[in-house]
N, C-alpha and C positions, 0 to 999 in steps of 0.2 A: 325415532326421535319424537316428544311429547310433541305434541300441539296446544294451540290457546284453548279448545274446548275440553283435553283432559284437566288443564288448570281450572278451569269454569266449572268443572264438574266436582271436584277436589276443594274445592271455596266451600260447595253448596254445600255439599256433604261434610266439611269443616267448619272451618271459623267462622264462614258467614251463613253458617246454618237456622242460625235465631232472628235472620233479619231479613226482609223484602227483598232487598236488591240479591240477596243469594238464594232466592229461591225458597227461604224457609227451610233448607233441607230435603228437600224435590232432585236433587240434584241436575235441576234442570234451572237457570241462569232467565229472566222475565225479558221478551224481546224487550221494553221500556228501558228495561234497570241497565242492559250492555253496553251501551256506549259509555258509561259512569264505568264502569267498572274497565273498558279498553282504556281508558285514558288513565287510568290507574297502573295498567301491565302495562304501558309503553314508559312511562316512568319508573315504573319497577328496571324496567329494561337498562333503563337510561344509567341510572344507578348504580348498576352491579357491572355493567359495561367500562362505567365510567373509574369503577374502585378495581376491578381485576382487568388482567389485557385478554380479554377473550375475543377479543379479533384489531388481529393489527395489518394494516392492509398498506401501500405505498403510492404515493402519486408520483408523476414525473413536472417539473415546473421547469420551463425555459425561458430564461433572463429575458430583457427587453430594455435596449439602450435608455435611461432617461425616468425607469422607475427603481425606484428601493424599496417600494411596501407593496406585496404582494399576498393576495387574499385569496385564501383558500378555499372558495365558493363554488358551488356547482355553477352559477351564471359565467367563471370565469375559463371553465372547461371547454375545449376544442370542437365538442361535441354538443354543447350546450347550444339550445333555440337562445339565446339570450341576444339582445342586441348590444350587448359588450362590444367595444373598438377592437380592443384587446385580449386575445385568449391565450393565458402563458400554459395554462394546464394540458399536459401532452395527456390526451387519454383516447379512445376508442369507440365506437359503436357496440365491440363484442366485451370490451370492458369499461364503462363508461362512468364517472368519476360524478358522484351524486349528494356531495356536500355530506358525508355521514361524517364528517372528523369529529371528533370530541378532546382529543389532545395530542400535540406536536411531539413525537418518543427523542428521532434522530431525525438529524439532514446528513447526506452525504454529497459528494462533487461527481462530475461524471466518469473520476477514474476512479470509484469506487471509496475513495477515503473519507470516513466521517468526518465531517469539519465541530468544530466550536461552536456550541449553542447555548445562548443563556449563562454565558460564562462571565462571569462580574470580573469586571477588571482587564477583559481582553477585548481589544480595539477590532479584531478581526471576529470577533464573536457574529455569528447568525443569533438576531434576535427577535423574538416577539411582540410583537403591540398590541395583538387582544391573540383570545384563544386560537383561533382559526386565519392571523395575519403573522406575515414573519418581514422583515426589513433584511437586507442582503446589502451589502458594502459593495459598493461600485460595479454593480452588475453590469454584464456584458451579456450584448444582442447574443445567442446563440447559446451561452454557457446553460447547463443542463444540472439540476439539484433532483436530488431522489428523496423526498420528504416519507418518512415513515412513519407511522399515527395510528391512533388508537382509534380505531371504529365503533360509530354504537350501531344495534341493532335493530333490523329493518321495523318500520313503522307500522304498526299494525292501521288500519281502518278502524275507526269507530264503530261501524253499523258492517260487520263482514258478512258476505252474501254464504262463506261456509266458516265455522269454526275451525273443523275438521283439516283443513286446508293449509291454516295457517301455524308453521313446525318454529318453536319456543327451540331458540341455539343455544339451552347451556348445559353444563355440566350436572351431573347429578348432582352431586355436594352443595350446588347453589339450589335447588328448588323449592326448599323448604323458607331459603332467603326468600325469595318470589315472592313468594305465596305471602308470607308475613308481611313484606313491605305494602302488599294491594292491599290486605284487609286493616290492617293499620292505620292505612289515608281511609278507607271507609268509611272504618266503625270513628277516625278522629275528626269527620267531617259532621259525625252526630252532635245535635245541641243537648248534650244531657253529660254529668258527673260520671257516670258510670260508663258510659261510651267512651268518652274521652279518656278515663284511666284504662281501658280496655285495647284502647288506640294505641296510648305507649306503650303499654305490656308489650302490644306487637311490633313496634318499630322498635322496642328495646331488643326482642326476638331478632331481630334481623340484623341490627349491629351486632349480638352476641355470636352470632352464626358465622356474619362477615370475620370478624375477629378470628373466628376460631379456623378458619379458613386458611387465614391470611398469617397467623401464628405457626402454622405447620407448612406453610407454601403449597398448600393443598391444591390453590389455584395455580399454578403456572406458567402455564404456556396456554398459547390462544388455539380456541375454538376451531376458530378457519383459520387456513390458510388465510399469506399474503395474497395479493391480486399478482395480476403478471406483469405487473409495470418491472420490476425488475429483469426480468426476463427478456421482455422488448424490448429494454435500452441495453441488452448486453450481460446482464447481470444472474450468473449460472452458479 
């Protein structure tokens, strides 16, 4: 599996070969210039994460007499140091439930049957209030929902003590997306005419590539596996 410092390297020697922050083409990435450019791969991350299901993982959430809006936060996990009252999120020490959601796929009940979600015009609908809360009709203490969600991928460090270390989860077909969307925000953070048309070129790159991706269902099925929450409440 690539790492962030093949990407790093793959910049320098590419598209950010004409500019400071990549090295000039050294293929070597200036300790100053890296954190500009992490904060750029984790958003790169965020993105293609967020446009293909390349990791869809499960939580488990157990009702509590007296709420209907229930937030999908790592402060409200079992496991979480938080000083939350209330912890409805069933999760684990060996699997522990870290607020990565990015969007809500399916809910299911705890005999396994997907319920109504976001469904206009149906009264018993599981619904939404922001991206990461879901409101539930007359919940009851005990009852058990299996939320299943699209995960983004893990956060890189700004300042990472090895490059080498740290393993880039995607497909091949997406790398070249990557790579386009960071140098993109780069070269479109430059104040100059020629940068900025330089900028689009490469975020037009990265939509074209998504596109063409997503026009052949090239992307499919997710990266990683679900987590085990399914499996711990039953679910084989």
């Amino acid at each position: 599996m690539p790492t962030i410092a093949d990407f790093m390297q793959k910049l320098s020697y590419g598209a950010l070969a004409d500019l400071s922050i990549g090295g000039e083409g050294t293929g070597v990435i200036p300790d100053n210039q890296l954190p500009k450019l992490m904060v750029r791969a984790n958003n790169a991350l965020v993105a293609l994460y967020t446009r293909f299901p390349l990791q869809i993982r499960t939580l488990i959430l157990e009702a509590v007499d007296g709420i209907s809006t229930y937030h999908l936060r790592a402060e409200y996990a079992q496991t979480s140091g938080s000083t939350q009252p209330t912890k409805y999120i069933k999760d684990t020490v060996a699997d522990p439930f870290l607020g990565d959601l990015l969007q809500i796929e399916h809910v299911y009940d705890g005999e396994h049957n997907e319920l109504p979600f976001n469904v206009r015009n149906d009264e018993c609908s599981i619904r939404t209030t922001s991206y990461d809360s879901l409101e539930l009709e007359l919940p009851k203490t005990g009852d058990r929902y299996h939320i299943e969600y699209r995960a983004r991928h893990e956060v890189f460090p700004l300042v990472p003590a090895d490059l080498s270390l740290l393993q880039v989860r995607l497909p091949a077909q997406l790398e070249e997306a990557f790579m386009a969307h960071i140098a993109g925000n780069v070269y479109g953070a430059i104040n100059s005419p020629q940068a900025m048309a330089k900028g689009q070129e490469l975020l037009a790159r990265f939509e074209a590539e998504c596109a063409f991706l997503e026009d052949r269902n090239a992307v499919s099925q997710s990266q990683v596996s679900e987590n085990s929450s399914f499996e711990r409440g039953g679910w084989v």
